[in-house]
Biopython code that builds the backbone (N, CA, C, O; Angstrom):
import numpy as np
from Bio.PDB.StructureBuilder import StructureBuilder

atoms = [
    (1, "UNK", "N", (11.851, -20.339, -22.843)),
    (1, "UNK", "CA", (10.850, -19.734, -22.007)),
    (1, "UNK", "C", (11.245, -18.273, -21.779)),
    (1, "UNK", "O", (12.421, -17.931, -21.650)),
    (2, "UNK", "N", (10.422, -17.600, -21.744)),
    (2, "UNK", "CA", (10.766, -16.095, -21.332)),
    (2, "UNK", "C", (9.369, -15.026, -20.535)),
    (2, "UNK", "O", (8.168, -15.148, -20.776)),
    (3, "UNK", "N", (10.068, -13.940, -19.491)),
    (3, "UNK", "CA", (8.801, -13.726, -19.328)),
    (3, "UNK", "C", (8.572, -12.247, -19.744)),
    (3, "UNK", "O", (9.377, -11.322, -19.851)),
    (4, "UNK", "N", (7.207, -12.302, -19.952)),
    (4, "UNK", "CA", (6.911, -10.683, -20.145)),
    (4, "UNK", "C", (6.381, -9.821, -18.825)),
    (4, "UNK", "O", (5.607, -10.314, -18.004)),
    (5, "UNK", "N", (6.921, -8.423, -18.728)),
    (5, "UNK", "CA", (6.697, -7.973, -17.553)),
    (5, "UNK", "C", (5.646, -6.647, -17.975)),
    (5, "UNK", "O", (5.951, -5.800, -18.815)),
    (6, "UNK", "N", (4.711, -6.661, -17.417)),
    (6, "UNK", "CA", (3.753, -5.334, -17.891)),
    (6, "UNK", "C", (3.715, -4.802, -16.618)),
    (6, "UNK", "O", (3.776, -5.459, -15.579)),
    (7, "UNK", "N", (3.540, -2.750, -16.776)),
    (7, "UNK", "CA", (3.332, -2.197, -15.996)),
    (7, "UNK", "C", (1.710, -1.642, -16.135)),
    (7, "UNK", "O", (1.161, -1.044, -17.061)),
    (8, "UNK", "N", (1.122, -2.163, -14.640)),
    (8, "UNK", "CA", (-0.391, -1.682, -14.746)),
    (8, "UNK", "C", (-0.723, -0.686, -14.002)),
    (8, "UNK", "O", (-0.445, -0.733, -12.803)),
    (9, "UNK", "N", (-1.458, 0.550, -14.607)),
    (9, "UNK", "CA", (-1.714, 1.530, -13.621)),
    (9, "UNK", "C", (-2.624, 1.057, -12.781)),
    (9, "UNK", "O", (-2.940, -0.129, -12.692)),
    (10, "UNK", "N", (-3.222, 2.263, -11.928)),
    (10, "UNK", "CA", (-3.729, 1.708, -11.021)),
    (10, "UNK", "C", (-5.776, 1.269, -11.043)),
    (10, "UNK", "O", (-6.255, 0.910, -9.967)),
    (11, "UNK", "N", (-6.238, 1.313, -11.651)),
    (11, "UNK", "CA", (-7.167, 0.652, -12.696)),
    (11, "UNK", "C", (-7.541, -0.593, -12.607)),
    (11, "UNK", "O", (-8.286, -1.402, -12.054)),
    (12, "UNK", "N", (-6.072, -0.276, -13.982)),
    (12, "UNK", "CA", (-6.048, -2.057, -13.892)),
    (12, "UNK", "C", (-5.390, -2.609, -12.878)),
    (12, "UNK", "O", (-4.998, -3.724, -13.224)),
    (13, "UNK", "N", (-5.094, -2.357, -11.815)),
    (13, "UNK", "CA", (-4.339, -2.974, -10.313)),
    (13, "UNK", "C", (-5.642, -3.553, -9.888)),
    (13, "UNK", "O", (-5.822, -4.762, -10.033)),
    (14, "UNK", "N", (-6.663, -2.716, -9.322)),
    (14, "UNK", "CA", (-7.955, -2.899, -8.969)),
    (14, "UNK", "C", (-8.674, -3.590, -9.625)),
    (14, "UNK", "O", (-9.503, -4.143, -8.902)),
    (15, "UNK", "N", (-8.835, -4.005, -11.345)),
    (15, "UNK", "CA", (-9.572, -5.029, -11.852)),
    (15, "UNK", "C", (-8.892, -5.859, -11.661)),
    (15, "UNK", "O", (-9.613, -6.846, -11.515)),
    (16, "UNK", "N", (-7.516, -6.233, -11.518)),
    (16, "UNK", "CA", (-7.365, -7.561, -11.255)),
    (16, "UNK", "C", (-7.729, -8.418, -9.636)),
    (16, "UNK", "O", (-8.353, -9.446, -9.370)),
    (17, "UNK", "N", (-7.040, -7.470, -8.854)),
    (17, "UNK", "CA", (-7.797, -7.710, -7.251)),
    (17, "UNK", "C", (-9.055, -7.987, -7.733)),
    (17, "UNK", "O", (-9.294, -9.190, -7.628)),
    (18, "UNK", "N", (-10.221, -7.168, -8.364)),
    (18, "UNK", "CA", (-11.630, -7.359, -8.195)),
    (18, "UNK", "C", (-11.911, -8.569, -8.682)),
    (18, "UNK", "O", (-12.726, -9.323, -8.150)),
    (19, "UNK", "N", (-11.074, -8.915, -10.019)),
    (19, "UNK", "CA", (-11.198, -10.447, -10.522)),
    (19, "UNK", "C", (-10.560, -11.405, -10.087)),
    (19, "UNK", "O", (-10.787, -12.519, -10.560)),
    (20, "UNK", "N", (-9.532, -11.222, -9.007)),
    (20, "UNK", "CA", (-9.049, -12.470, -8.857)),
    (20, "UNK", "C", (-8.117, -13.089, -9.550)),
    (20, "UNK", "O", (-8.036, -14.301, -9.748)),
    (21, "UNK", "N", (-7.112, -11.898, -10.078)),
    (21, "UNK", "CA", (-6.342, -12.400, -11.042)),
    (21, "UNK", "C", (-5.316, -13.199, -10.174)),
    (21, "UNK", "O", (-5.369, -12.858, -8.992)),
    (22, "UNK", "N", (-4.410, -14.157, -10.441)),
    (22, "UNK", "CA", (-3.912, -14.650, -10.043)),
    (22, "UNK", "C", (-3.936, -15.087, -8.452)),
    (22, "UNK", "O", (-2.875, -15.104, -7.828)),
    (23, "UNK", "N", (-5.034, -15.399, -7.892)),
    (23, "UNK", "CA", (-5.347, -15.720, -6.152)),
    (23, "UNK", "C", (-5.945, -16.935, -6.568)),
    (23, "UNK", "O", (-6.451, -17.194, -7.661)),
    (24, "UNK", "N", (-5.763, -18.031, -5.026)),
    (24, "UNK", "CA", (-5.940, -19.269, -5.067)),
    (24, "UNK", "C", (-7.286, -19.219, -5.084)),
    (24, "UNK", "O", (-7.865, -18.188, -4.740)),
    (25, "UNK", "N", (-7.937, -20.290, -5.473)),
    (25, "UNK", "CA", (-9.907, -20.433, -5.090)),
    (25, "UNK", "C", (-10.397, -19.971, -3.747)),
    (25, "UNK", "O", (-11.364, -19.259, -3.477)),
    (26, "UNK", "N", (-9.157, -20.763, -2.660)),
    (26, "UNK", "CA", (-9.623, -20.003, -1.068)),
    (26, "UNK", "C", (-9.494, -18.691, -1.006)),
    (26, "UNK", "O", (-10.122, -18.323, -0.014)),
    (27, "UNK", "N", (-9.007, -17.784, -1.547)),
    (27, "UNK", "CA", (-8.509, -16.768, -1.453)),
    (27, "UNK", "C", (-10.069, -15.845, -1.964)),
    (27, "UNK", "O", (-10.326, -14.784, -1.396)),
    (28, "UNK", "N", (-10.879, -16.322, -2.915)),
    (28, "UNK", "CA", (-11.458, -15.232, -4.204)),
    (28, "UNK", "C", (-12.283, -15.681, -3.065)),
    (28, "UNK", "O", (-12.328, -14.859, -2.149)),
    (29, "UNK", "N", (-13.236, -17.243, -2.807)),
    (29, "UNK", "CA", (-14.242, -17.250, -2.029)),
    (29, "UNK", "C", (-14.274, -16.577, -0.934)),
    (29, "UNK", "O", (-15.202, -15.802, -0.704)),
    (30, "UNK", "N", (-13.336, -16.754, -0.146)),
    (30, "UNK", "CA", (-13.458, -15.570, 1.194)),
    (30, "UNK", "C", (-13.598, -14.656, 0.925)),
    (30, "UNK", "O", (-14.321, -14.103, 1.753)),
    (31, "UNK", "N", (-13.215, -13.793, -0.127)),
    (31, "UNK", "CA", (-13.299, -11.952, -0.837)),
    (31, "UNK", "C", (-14.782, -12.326, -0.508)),
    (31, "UNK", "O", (-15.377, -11.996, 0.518)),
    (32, "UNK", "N", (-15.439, -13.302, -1.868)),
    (32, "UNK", "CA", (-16.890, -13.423, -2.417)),
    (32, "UNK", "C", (-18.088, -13.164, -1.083)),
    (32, "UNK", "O", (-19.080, -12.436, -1.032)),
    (33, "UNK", "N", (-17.435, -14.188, -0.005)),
    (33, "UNK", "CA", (-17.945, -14.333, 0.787)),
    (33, "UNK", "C", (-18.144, -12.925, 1.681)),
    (33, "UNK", "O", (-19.233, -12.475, 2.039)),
    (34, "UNK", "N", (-16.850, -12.352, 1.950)),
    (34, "UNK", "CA", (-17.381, -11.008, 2.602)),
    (34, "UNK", "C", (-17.958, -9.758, 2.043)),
    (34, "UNK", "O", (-18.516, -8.845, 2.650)),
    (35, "UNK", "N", (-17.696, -9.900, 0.639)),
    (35, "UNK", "CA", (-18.404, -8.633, 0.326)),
    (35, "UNK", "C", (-20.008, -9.501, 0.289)),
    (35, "UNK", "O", (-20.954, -8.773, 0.590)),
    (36, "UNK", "N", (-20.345, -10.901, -0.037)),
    (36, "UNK", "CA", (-22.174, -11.229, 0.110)),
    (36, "UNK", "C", (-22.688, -10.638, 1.324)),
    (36, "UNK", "O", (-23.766, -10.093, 1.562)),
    (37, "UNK", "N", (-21.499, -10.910, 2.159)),
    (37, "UNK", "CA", (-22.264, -10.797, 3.810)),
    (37, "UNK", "C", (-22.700, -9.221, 3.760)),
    (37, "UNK", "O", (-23.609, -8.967, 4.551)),
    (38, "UNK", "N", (-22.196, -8.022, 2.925)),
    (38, "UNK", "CA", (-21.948, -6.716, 3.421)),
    (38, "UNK", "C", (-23.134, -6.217, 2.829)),
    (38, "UNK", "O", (-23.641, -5.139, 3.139)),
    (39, "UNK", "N", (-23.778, -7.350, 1.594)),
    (39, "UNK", "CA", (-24.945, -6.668, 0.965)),
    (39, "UNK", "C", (-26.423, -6.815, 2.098)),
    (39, "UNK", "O", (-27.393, -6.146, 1.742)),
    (40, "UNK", "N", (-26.543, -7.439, 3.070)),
    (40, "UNK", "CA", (-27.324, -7.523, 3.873)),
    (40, "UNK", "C", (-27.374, -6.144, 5.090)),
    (40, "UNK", "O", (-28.454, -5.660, 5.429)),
    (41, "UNK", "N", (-26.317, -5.747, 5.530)),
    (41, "UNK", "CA", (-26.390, -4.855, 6.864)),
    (41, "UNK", "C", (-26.857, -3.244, 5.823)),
    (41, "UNK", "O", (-27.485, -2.252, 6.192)),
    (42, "UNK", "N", (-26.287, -3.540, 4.573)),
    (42, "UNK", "CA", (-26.601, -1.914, 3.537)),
    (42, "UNK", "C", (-27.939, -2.552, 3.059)),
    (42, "UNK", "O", (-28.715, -1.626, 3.296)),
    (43, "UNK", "N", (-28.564, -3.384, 2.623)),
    (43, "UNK", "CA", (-30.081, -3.878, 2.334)),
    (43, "UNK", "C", (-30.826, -2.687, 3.525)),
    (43, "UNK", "O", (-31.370, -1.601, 3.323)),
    (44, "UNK", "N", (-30.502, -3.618, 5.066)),
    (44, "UNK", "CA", (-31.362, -3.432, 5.827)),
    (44, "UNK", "C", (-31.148, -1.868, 6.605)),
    (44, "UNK", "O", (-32.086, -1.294, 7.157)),
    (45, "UNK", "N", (-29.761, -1.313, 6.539)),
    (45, "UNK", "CA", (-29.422, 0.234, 6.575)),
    (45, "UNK", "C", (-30.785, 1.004, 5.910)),
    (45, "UNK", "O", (-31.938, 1.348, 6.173)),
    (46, "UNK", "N", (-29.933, 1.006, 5.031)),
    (46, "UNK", "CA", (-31.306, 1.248, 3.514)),
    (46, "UNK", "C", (-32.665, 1.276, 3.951)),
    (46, "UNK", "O", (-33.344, 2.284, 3.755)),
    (47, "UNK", "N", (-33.054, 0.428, 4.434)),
    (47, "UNK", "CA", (-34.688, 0.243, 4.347)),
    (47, "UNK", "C", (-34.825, 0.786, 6.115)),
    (47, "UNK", "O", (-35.914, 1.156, 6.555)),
    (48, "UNK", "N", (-33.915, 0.766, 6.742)),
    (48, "UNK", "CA", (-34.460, 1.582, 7.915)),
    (48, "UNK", "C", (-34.221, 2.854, 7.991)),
    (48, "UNK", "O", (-34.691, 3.437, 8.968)),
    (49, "UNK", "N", (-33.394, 3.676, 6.944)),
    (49, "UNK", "CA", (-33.502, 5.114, 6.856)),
    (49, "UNK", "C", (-34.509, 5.319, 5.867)),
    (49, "UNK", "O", (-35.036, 6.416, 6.050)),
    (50, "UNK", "N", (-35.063, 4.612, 4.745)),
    (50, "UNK", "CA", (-35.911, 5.126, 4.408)),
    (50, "UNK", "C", (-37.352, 4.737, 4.712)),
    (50, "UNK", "O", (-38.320, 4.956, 3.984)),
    (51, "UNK", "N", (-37.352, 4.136, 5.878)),
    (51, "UNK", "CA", (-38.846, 4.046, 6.434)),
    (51, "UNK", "C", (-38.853, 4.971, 7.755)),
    (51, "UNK", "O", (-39.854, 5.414, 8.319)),
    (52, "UNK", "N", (-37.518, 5.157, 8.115)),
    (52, "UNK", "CA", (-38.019, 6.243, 9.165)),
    (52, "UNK", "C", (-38.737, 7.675, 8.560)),
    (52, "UNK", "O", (-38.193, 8.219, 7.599)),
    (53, "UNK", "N", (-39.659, 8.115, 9.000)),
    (53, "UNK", "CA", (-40.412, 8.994, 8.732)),
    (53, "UNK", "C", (-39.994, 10.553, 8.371)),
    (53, "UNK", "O", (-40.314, 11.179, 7.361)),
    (54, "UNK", "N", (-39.170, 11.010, 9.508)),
    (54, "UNK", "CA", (-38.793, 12.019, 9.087)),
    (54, "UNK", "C", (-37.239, 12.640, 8.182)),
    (54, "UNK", "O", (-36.824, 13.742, 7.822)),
    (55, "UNK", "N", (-36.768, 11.250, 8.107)),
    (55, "UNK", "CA", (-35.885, 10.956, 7.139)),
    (55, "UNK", "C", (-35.748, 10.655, 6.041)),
    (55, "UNK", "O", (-34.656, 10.897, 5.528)),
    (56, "UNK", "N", (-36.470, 10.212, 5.492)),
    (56, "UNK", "CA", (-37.125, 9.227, 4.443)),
    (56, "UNK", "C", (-36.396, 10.525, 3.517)),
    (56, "UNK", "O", (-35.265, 10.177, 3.179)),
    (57, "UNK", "N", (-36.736, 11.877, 3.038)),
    (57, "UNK", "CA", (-36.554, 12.747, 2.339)),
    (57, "UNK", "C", (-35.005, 12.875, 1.637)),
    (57, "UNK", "O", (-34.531, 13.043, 0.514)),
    (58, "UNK", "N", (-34.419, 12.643, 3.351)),
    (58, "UNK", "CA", (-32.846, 12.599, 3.065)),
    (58, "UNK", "C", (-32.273, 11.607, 2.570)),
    (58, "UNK", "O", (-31.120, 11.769, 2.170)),
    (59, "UNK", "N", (-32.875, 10.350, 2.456)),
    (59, "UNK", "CA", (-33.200, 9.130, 2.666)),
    (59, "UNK", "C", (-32.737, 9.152, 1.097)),
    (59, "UNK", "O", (-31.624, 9.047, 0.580)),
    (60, "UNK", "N", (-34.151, 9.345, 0.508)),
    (60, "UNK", "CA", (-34.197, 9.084, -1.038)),
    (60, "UNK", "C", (-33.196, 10.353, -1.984)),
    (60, "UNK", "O", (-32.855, 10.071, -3.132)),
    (61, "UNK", "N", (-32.793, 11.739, -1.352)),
    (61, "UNK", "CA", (-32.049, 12.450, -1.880)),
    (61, "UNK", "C", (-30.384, 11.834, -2.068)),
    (61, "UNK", "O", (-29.667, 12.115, -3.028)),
    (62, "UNK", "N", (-29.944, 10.837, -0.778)),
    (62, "UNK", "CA", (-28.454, 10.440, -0.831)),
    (62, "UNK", "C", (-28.619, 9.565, -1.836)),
    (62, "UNK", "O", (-28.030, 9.751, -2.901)),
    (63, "UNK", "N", (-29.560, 8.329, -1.617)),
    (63, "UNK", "CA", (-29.737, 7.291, -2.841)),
    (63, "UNK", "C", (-30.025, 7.701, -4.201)),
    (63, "UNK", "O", (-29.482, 7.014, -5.066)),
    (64, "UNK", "N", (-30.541, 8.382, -4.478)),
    (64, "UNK", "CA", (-30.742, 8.889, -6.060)),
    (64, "UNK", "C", (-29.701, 9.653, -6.635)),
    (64, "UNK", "O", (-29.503, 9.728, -7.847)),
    (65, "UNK", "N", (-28.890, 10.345, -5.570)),
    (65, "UNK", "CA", (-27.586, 10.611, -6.022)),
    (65, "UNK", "C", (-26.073, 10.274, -5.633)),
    (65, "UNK", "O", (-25.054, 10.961, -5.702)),
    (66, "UNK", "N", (-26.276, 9.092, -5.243)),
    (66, "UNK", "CA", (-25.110, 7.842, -5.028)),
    (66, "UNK", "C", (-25.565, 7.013, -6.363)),
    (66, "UNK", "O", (-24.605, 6.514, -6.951)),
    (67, "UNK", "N", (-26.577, 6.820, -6.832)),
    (67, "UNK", "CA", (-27.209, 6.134, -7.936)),
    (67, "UNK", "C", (-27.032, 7.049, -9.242)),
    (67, "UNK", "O", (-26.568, 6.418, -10.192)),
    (68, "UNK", "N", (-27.202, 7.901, -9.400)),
    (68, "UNK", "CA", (-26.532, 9.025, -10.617)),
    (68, "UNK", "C", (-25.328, 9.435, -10.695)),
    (68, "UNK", "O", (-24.799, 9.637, -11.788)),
    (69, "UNK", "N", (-24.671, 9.632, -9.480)),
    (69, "UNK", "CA", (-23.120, 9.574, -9.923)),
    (69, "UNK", "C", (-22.309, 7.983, -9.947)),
    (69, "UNK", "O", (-21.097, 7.816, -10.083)),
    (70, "UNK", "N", (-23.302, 6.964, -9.783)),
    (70, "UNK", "CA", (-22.429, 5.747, -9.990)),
    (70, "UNK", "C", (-22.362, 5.783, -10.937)),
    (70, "UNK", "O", (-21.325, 5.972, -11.573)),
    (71, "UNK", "N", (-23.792, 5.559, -11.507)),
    (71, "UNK", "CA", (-24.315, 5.351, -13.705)),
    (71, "UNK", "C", (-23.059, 6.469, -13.979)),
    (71, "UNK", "O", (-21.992, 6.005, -14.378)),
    (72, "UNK", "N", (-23.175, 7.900, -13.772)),
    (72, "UNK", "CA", (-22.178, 8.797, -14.583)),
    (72, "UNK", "C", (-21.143, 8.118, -14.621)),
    (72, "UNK", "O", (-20.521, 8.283, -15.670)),
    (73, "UNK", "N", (-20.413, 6.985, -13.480)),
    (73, "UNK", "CA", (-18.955, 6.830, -13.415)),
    (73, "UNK", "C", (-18.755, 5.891, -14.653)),
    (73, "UNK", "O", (-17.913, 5.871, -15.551)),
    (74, "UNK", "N", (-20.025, 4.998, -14.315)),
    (74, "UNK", "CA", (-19.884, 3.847, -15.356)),
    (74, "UNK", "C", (-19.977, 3.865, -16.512)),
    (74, "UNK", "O", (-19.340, 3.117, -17.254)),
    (75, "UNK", "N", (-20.973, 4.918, -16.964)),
    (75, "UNK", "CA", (-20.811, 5.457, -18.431)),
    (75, "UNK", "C", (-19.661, 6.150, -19.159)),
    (75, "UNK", "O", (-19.251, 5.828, -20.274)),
    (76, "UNK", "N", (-19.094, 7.334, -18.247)),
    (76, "UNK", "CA", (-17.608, 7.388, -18.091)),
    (76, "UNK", "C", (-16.450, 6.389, -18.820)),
    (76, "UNK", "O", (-15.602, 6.596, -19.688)),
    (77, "UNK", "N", (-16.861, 5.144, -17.991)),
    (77, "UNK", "CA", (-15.683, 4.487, -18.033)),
    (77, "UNK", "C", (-15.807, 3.725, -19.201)),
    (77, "UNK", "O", (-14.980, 2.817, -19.284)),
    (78, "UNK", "N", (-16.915, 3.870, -20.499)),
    (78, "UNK", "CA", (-17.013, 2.958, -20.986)),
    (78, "UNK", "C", (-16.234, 3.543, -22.065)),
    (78, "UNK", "O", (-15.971, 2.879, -23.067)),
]
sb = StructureBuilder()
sb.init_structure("model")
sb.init_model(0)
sb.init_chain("A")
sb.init_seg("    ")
for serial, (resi, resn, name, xyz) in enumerate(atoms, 1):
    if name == "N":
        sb.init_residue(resn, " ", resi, " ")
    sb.init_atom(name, np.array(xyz, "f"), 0.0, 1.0, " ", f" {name:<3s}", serial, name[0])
structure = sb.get_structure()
């Protein structure tokens, strides 16, 4: 038997946390579970800055470019 030891930058530190590399089932579901819960309070954030009226402008300027520099990151990374 022998083991191999790899050094991961920090990247791949974060894909494994994000996947769950080596954590028990209780462990990933509770993650799963709190980031589901977090997509509801940013849903409804979301839809009450951009229905307020005189916001709405600023509203759709942060989202369209939180949404273009994500795509840039992700294309980036490919």
């Amino acid at each position: 038997m022998s083991v191999r030891r790899t050094d991961n930058g920090v990247v791949a530190t974060l894909t494994n946390l994000h996947k769950g590399t080596g954590m028990p089932v209780a462990w990933i579901l509770l993650v799963d579970t709190l980031a589901g819960s977090l997509i509801l309070p940013s849903l409804s954030g979301l839809a009450l800055w951009l229905l307020t009226r005189r916001r709405r402008t600023v509203g759709f300027v942060i989202f369209g470019t939180a949404l273009v520099v994500t795509a840039g990151l992700a294309i980036a990374h490919l």
